[in-house]
N, CA, C and O of each residue as an XYZ file, in Angstrom:
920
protein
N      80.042     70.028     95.268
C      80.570     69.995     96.628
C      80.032     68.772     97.387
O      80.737     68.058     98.099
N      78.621     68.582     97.153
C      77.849     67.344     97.764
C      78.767     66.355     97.526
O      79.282     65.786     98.488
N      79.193     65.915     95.874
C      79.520     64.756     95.493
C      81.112     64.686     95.678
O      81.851     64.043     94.932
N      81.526     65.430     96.763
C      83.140     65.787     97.012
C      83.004     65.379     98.395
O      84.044     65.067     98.974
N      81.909     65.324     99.030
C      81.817     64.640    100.868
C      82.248     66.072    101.388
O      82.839     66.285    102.447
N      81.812     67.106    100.372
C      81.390     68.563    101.599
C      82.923     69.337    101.622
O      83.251     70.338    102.259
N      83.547     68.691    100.904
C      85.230     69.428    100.815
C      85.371     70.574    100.115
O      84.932     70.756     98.979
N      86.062     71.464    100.864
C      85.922     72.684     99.882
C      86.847     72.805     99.114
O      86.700     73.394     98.044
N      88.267     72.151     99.581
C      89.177     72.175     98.388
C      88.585     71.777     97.034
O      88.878     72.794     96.406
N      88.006     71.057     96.230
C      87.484     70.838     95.333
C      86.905     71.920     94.659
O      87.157     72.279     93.509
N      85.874     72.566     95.685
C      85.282     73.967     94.924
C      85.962     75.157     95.018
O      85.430     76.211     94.668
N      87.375     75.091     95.568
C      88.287     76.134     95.140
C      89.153     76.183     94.207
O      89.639     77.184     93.678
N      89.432     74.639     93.915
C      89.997     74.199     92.714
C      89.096     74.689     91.576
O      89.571     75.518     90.800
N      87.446     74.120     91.345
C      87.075     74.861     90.358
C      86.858     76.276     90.165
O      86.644     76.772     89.059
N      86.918     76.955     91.301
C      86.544     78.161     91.344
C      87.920     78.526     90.520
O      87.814     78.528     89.294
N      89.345     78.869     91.156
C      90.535     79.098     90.637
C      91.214     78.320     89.230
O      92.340     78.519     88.773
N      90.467     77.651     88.856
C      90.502     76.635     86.889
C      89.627     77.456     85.997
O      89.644     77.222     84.789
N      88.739     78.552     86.566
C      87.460     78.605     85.981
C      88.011     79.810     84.962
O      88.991     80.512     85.211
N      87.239     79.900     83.847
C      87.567     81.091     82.839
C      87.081     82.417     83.169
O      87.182     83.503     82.597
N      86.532     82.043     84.236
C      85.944     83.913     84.759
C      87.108     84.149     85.711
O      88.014     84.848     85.257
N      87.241     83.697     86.937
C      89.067     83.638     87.378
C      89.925     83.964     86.887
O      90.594     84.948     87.206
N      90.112     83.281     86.055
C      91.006     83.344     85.225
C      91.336     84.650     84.112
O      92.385     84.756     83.475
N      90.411     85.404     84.065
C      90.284     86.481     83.246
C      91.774     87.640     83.381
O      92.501     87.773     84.366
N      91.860     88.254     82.229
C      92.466     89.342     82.227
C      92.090     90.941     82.908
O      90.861     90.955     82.829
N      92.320     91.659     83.241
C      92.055     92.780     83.627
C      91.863     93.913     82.821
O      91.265     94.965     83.044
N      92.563     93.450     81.716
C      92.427     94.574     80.204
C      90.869     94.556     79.559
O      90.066     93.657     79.309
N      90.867     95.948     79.429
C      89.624     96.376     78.431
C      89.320     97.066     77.609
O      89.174     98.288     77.614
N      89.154     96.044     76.522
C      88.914     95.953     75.269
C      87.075     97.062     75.339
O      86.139     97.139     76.135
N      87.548     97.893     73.574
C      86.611     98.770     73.272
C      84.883     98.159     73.155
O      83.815     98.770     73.164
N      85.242     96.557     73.037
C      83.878     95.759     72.812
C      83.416     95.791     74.059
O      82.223     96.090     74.111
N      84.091     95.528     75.401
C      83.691     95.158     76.526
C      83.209     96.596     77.261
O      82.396     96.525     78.182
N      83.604     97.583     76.934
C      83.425     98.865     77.156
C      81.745     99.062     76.614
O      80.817     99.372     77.361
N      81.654     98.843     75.392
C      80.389     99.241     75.012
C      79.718     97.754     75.547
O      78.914     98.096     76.414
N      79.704     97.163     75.499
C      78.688     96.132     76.021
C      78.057     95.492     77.165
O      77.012     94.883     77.398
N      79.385     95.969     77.959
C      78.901     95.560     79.334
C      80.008     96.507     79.994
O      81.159     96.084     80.096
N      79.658     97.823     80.455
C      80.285     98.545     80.978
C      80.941     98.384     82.244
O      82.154     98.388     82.459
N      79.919     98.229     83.125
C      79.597     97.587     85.005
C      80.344     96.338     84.637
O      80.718     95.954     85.746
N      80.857     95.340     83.637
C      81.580     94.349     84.177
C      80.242     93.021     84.733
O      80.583     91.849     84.891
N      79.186     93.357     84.899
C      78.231     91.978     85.084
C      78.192     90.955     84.687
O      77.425     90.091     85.111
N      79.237     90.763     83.524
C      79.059     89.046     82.804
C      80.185     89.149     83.228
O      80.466     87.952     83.183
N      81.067     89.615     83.606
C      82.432     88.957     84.224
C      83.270     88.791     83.111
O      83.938     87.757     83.083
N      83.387     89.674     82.091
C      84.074     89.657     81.128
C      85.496     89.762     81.238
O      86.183     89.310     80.322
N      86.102     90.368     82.365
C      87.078     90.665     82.733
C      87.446     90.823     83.916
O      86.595     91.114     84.757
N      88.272     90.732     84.139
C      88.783     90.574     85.917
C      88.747     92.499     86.350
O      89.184     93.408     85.644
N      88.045     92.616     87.780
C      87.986     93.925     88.111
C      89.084     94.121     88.714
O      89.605     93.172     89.300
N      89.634     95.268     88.713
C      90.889     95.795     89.342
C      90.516     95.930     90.921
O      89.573     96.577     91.377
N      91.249     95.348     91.481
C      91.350     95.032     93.376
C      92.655     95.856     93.638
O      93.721     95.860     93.023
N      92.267     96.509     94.673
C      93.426     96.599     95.598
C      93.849     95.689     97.045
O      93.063     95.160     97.830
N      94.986     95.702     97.088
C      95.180     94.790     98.106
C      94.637     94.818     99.221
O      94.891     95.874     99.799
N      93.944     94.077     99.844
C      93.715     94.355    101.098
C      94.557     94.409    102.385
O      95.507     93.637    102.522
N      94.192     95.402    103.432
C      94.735     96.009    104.653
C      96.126     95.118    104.716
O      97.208     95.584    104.359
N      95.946     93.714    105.239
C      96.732     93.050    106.061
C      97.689     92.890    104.621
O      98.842     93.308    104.726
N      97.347     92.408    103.513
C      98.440     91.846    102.121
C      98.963     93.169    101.974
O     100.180     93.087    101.803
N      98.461     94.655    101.966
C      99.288     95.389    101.714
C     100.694     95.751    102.648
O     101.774     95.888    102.075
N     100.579     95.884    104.049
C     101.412     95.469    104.674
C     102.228     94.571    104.947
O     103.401     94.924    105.075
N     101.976     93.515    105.079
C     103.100     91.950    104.253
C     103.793     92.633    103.493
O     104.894     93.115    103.761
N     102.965     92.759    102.099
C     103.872     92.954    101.049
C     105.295     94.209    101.090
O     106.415     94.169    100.580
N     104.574     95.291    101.975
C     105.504     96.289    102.173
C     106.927     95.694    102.932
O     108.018     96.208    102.684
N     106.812     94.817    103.661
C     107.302     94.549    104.915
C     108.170     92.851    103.910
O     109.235     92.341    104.260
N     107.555     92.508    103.069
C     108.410     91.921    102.384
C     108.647     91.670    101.396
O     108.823     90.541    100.939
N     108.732     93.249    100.555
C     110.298     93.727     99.583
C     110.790     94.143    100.227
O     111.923     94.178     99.747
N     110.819     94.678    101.353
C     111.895     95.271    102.329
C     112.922     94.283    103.176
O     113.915     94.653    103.802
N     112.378     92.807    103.021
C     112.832     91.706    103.518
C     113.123     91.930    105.286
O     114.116     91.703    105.977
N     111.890     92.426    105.579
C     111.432     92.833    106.770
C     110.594     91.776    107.388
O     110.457     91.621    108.601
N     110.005     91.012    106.387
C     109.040     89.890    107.310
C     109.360     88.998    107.555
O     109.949     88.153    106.881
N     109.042     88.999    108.561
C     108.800     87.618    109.865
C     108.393     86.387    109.728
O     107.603     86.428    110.672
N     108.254     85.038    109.219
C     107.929     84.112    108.852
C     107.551     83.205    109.714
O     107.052     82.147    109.331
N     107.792     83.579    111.381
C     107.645     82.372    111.892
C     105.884     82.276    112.438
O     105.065     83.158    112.180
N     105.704     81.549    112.890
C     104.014     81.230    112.948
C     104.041     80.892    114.223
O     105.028     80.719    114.938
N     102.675     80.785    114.539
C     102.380     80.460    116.247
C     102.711     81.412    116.984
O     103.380     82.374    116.605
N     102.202     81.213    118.299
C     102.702     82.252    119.657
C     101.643     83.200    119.567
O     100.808     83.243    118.664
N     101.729     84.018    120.633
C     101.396     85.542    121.125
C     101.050     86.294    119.814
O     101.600     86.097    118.731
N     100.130     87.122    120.049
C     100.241     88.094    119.018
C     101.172     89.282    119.142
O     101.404     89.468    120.336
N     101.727     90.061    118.453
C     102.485     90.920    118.271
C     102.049     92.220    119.079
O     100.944     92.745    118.945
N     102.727     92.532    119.659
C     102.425     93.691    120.432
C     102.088     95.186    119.028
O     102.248     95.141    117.808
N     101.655     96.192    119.813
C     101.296     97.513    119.021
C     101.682     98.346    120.228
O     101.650     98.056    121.424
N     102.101     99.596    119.527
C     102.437    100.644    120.524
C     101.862    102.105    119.819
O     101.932    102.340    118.612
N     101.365    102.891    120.693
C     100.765    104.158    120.547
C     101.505    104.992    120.583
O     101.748    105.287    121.753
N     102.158    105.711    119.720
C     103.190    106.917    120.017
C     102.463    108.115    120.270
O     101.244    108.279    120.210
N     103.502    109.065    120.609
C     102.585    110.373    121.090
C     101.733    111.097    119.863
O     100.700    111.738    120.059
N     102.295    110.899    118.665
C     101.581    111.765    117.469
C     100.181    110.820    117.306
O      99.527    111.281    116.369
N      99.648    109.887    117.791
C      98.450    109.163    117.711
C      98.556    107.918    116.759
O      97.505    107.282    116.680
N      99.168    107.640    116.331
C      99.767    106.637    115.376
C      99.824    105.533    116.478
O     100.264    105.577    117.627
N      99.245    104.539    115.770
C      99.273    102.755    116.372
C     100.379    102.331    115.488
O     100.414    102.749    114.331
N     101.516    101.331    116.062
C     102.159    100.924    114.609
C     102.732     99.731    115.718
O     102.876     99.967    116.917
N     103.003     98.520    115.128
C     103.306     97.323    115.292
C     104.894     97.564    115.896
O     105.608     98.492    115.515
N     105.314     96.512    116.944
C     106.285     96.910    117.423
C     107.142     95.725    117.293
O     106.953     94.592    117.734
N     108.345     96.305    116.447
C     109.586     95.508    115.717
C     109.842     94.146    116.527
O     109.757     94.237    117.751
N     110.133     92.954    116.001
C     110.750     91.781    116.693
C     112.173     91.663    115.937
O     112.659     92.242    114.966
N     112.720     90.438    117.005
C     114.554     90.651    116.617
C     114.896     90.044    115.158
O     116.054     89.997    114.744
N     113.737     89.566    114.387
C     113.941     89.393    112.930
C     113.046     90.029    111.947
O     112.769     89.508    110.867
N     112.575     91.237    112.373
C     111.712     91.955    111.911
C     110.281     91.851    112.535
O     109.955     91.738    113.717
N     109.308     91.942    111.081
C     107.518     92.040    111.638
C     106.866     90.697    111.229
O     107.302     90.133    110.225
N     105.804     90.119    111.968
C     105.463     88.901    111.437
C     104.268     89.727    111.034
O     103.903     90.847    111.390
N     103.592     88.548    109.899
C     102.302     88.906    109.032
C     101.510     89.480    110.121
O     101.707     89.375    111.331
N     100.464     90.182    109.421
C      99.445     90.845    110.416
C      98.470     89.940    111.259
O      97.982     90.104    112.377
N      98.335     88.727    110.152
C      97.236     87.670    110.984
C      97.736     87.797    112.736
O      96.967     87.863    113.695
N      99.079     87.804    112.763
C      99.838     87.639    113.638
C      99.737     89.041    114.677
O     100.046     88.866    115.856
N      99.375     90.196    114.303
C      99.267     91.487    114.897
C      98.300     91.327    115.789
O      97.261     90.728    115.510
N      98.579     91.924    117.136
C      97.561     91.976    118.424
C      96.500     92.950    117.729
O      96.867     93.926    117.074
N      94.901     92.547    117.956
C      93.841     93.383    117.603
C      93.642     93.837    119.437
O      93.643     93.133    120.447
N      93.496     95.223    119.244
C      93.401     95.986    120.386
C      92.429     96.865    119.861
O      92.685     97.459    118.813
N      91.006     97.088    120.620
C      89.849     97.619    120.158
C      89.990     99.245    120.220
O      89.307    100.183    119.810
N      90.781     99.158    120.683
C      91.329    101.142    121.120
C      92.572    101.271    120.718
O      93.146    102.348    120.879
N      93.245    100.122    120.083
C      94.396     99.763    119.064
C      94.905     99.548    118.027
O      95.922     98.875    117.858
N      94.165    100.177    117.079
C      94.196     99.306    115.697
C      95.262     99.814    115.082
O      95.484    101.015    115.238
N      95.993     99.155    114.399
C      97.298     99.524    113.643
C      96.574    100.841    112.816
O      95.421    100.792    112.389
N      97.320    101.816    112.699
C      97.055    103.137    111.909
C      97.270    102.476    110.615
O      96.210    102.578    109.998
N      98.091    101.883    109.954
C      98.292    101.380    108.570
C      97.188    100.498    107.834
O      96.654    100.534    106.725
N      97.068     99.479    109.257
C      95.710     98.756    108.711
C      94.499     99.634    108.444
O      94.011     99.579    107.316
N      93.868    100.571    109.505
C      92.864    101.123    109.549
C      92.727    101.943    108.681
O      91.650    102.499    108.468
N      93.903    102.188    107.956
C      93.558    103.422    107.163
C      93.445    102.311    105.714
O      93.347    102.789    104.584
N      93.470    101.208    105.894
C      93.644    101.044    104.032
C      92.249     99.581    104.703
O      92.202     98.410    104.325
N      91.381    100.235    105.678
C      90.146     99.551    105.744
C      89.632     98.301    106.134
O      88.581     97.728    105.848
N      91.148     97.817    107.264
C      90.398     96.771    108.097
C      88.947     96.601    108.482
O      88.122     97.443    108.128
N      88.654     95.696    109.092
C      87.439     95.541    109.427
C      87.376     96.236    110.812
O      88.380     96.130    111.516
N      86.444     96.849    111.229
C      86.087     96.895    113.261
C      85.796     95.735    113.697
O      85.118     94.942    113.044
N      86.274     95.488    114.868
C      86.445     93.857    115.102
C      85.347     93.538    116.015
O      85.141     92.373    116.355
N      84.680     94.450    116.401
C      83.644     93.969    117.526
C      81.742     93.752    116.167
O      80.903     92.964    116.603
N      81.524     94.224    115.268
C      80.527     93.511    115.054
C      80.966     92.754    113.836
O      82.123     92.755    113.416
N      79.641     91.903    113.126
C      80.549     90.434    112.369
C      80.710     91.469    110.975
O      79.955     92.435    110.867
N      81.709     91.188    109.979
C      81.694     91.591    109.066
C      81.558     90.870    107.942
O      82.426     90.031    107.700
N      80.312     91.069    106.920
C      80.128     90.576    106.034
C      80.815     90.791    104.752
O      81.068     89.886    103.957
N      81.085     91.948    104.600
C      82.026     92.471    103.782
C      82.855     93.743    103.771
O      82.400     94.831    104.123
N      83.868     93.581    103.424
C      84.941     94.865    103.625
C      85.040     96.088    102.714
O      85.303     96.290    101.529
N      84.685     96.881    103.884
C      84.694     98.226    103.151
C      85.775     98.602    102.448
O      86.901     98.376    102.890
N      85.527     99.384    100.954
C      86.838     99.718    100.399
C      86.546    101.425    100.181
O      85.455    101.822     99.773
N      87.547    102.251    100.475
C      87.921    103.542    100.088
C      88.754    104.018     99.186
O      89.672    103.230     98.960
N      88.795    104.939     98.619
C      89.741    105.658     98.358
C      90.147    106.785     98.758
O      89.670    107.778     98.207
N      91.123    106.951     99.808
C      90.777    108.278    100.693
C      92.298    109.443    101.230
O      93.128    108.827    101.899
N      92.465    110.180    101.106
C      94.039    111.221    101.282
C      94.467    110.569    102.019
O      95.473    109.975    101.632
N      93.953    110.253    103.617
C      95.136    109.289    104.796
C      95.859    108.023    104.325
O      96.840    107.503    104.856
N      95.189    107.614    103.219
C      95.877    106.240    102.477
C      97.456    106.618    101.742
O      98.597    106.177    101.885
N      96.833    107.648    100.921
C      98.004    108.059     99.849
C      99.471    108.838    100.924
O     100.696    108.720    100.879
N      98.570    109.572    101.752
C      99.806    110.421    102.585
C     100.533    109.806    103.332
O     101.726    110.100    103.412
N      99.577    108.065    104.593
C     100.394    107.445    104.853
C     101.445    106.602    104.156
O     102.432    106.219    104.784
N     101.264    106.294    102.856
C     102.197    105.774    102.271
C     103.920    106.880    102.022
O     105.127    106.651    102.096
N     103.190    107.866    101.767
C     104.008    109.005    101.106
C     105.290    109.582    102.280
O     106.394    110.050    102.002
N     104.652    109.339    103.686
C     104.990    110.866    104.616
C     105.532    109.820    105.634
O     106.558    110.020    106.284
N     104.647    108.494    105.748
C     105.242    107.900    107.022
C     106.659    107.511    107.666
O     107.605    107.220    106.934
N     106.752    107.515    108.843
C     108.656    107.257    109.042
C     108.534    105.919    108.654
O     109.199    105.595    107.670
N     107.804    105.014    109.222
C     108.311    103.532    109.179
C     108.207    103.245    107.687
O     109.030    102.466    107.206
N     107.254    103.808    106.885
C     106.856    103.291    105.317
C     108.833    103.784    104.507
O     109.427    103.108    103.667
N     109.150    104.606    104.912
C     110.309    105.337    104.780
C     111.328    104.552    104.926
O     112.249    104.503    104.111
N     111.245    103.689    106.244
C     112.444    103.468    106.657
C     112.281    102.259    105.874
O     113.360    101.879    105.420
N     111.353    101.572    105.581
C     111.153     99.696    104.829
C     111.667    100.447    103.670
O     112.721     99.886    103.372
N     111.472    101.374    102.910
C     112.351    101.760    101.879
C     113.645    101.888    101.337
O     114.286    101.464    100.376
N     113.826    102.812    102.547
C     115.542    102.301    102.311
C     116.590    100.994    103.128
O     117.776    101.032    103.457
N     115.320     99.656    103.285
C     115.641     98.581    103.291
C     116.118     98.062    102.403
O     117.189     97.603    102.006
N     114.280     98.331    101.910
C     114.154     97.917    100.469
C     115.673     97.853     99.157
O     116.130     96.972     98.430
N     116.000     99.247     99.418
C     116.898     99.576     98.606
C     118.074     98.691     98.942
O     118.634     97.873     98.212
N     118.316     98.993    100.106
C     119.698     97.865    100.879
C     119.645     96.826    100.007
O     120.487     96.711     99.116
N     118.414     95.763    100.217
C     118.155     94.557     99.673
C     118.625     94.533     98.170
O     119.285     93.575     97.767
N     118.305     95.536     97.369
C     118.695     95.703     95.781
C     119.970     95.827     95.883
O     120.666     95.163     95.115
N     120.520     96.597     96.733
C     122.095     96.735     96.225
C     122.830     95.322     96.800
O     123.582     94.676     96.071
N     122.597     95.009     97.874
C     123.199     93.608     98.055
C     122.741     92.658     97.006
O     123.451     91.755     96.564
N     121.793     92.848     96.712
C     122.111     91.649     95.315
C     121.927     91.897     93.934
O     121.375     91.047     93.234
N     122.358     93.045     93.434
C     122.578     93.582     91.786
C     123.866     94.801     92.210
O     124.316     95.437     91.257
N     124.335     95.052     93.378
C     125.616     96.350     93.115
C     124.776     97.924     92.952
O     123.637     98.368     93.101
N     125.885     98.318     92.625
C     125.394     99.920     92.188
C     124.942    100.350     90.784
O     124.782    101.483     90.331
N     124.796     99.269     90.274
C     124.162    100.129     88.517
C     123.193    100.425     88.503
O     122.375     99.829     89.205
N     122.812    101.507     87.683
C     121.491    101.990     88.230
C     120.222    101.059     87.334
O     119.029    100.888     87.585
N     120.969    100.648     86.374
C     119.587    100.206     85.232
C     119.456     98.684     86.252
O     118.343     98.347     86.656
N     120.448     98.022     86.522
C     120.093     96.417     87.303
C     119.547     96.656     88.511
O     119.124     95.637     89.058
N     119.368     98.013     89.322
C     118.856     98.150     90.204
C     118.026     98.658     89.791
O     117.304     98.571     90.784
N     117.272     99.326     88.886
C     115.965     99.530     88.540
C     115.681     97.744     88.319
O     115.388     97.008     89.261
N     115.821     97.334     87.065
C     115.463     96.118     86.988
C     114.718     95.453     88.508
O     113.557     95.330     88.899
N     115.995     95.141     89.045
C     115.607     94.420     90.689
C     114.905     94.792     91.413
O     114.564     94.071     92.350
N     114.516     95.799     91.293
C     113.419     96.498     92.270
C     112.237     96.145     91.273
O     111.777     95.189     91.898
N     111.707     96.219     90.537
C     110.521     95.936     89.687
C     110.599     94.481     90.130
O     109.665     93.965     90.743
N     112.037     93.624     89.732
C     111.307     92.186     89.819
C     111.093     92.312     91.578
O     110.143     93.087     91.691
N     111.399     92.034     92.521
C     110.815     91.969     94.013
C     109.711     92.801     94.101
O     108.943     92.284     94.912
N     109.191     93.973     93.608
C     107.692     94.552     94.036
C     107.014     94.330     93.627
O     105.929     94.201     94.194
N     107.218     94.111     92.214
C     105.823     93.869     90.764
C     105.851     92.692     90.234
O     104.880     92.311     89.580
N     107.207     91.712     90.449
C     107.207     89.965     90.007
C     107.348     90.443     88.784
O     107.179     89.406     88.143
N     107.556     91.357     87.921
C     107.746     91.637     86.659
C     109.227     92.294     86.271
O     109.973     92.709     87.157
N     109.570     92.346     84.898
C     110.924     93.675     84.456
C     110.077     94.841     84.067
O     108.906     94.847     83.687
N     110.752     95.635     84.207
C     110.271     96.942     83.615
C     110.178     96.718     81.804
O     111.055     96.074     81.228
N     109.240     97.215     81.200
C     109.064     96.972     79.933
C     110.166     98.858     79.734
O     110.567     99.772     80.454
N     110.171     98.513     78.504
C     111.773     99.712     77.830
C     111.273    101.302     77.843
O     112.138    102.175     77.912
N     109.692    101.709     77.769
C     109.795    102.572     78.739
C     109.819    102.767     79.444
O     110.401    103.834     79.641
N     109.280    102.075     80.636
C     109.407    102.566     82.101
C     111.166    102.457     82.011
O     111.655    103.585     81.944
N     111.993    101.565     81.999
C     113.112    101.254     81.687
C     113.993    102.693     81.549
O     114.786    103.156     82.369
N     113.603    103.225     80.282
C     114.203    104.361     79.441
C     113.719    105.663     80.553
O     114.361    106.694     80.752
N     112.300    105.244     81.241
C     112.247    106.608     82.068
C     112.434    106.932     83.552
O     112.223    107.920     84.255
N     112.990    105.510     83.776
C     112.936    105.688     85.315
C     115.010    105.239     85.394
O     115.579    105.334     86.482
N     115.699    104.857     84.287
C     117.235    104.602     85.052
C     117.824    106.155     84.962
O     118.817    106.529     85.586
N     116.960    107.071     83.991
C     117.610    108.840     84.251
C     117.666    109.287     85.412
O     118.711    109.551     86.007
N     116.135    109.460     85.995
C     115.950    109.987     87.104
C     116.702    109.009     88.427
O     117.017    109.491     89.516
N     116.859    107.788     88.095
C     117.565    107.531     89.026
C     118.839    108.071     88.921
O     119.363    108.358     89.997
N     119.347    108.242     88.117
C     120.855    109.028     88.009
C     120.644    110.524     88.467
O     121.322    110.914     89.418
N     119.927    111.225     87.982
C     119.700    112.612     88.355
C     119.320    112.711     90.116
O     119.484    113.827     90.609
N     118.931    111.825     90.855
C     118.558    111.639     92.065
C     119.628    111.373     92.539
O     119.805    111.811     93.676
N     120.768    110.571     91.909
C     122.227    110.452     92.662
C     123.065    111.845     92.717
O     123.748    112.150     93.695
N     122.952    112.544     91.716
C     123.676    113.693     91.384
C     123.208    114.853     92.184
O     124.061    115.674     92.521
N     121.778    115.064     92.591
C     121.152    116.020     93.133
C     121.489    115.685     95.077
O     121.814    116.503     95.938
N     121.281    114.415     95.185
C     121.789    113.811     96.800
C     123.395    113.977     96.907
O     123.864    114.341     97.985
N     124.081    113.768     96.019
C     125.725    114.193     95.547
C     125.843    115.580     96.078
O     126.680    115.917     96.915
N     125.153    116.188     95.660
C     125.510    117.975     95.826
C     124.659    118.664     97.440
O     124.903    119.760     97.944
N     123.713    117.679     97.926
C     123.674    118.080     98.798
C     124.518    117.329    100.117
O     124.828    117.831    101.197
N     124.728    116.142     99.676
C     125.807    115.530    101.103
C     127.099    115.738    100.475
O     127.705    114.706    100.187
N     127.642    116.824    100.206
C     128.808    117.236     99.896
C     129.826    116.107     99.050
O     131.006    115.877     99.312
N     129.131    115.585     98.141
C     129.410    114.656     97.106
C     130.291    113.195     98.002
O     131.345    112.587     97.813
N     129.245    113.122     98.941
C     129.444    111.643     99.238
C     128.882    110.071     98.258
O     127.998    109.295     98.622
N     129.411    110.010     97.451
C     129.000    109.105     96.714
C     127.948    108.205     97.139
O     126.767    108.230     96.795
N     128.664    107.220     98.113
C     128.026    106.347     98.422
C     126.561    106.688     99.133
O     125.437    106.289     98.827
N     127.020    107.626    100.257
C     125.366    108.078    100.779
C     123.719    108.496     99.505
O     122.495    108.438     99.625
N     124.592    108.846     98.526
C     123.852    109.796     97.688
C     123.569    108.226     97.243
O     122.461    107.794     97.563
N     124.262    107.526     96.693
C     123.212    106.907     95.871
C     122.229    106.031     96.559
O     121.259    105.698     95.877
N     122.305    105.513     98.004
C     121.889    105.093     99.053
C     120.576    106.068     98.943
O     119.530    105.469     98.693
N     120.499    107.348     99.081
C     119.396    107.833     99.229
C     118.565    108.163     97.831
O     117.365    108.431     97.774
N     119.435    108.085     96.780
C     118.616    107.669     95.554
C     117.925    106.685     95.313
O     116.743    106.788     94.985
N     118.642    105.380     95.453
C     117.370    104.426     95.185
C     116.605    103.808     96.401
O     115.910    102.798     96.295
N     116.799    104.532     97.619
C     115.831    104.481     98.448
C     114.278    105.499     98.094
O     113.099    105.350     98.415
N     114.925    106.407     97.390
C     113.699    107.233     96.714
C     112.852    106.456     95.290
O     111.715    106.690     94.879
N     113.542    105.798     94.932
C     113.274    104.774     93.800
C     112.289    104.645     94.500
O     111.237    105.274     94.614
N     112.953    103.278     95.229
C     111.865    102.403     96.378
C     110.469    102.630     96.635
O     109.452    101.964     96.441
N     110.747    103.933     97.202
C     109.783    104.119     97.798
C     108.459    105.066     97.544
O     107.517    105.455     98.234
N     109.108    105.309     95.510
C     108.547    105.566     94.555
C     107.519    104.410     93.554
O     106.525    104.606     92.855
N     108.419    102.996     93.934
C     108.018    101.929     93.498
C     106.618    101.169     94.322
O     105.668    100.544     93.849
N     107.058    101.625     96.112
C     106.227    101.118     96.797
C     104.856    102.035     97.028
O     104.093    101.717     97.940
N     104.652    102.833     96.438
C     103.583    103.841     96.441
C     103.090    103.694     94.820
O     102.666    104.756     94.366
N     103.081    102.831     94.110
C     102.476    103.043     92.781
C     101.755    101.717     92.881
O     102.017    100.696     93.517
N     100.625    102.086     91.945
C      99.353    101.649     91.729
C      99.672     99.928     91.359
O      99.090     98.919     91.758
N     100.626    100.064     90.603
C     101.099     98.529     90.147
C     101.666     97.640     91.524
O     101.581     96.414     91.587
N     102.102     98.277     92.323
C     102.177     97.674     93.816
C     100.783     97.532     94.423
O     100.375     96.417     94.750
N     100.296     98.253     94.527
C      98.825     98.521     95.247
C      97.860     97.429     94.350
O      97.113     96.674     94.972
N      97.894     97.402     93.427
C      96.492     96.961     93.251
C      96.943     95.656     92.409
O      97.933     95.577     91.681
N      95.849     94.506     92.716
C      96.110     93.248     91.161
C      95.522     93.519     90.101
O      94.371     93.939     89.983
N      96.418     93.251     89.139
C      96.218     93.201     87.600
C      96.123     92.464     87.134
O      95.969     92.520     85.913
């Protein structure tokens, strides 16, 4: 860093070139017995996203986020059930950097997946694993409603098949395809989810499958392969 004139780009470059960085997340039966705890850095530890990236990310597969930069921070509003939640702009939500911090305000989404408290310094961020995490993902209206965005977004650009809309939804949440089982086990139930929404909206096609692969979605956006890097 000295011999760089104090630049840190340089030592992020080596940091991000480096073979410990660079590591895989898989573990092998050798690495198991030898270094259990992971201390030589044999392998990359499994992270979950943090507070603010998990929200982005929700907010854009749903093609909900906001891109523009600068200005005001984003307002938050307190509804009556006690819930803080960020309040919509006319092209959606901008990133959280961008979210008003209000000390008697904190976004319920952030706080629950372990922002920092903003009034003393934080050295490092607490991580949990805790029921308000899993349920807000599961139960919330707004997590709900980016879902059957989400889904919108798939059908405007792959149609109604169910296997290219499985496909498309894996590539926008996970940057990956589904490998041929998930493949083989998730285009059934998407069919059986059209047929079961069929019989209860009095076989409105279109609604039913609308609320099928919004259940996809928002099956996709609650799994671990969303949540966490690999």
């Amino acid at each position: 860093m000295v011999r760089n004139g104090w630049r840190l780009k340089a030592i992020h470059r080596l940091i991000l070139t480096s073979a410990a960085y660079r590591q895989s997340s898989a573990v092998s039966d050798r690495q198991r017995r030898v270094d259990p705890e992971n201390y030589l850095v044999g392998r990359m530890p499994l992270k979950r996203l943090d507070a603010e990236s998990l929200r982005d990310s929700l907010l854009s597969v749903a093609g909900e986020l906001d891109s523009r930069h600068f200005g005001p921070g984003d307002a938050v509003s307190a509804r009556a059930d006690g819930l803080v939640t960020a309040v919509r702009g006319p092209r959606g939500w901008r990133r959280s950097i961008f979210l008003l911090q209000r000390r008697t305000q904190i976004s319920t989404l952030l706080q629950n997946f372990d922002l920092p408290r903003m009034n003393p310094n934080c050295v490092q961020r607490p991580i949990s694993n805790v029921a308000p995490q899993a349920l807000h993902l599961l139960n919330n209206k707004v997590i709900r409603e980016l879902a059957d965005r989400f889904a919108e977004r798939v059908v405007s650009e792959v149609g109604d098949d169910a296997g290219r809309q499985t496909v498309r939804a894996y590539r926008i949440a996970l940057g990956r395809t589904p490998g041929a089982e998930e493949l083989a086990a998730t285009v059934p139930v998407l069919e059986r989810l059209r047929r079961e929404w069929a019989s209860q909206l009095k076989n409105d096609q279109a609604a039913a499958r609308r609320r099928a692969l919004g259940n996809l979605c928002h099956a996709v956006m609650n799994s671990a392969a969303f949540m966490y890097l690999d």
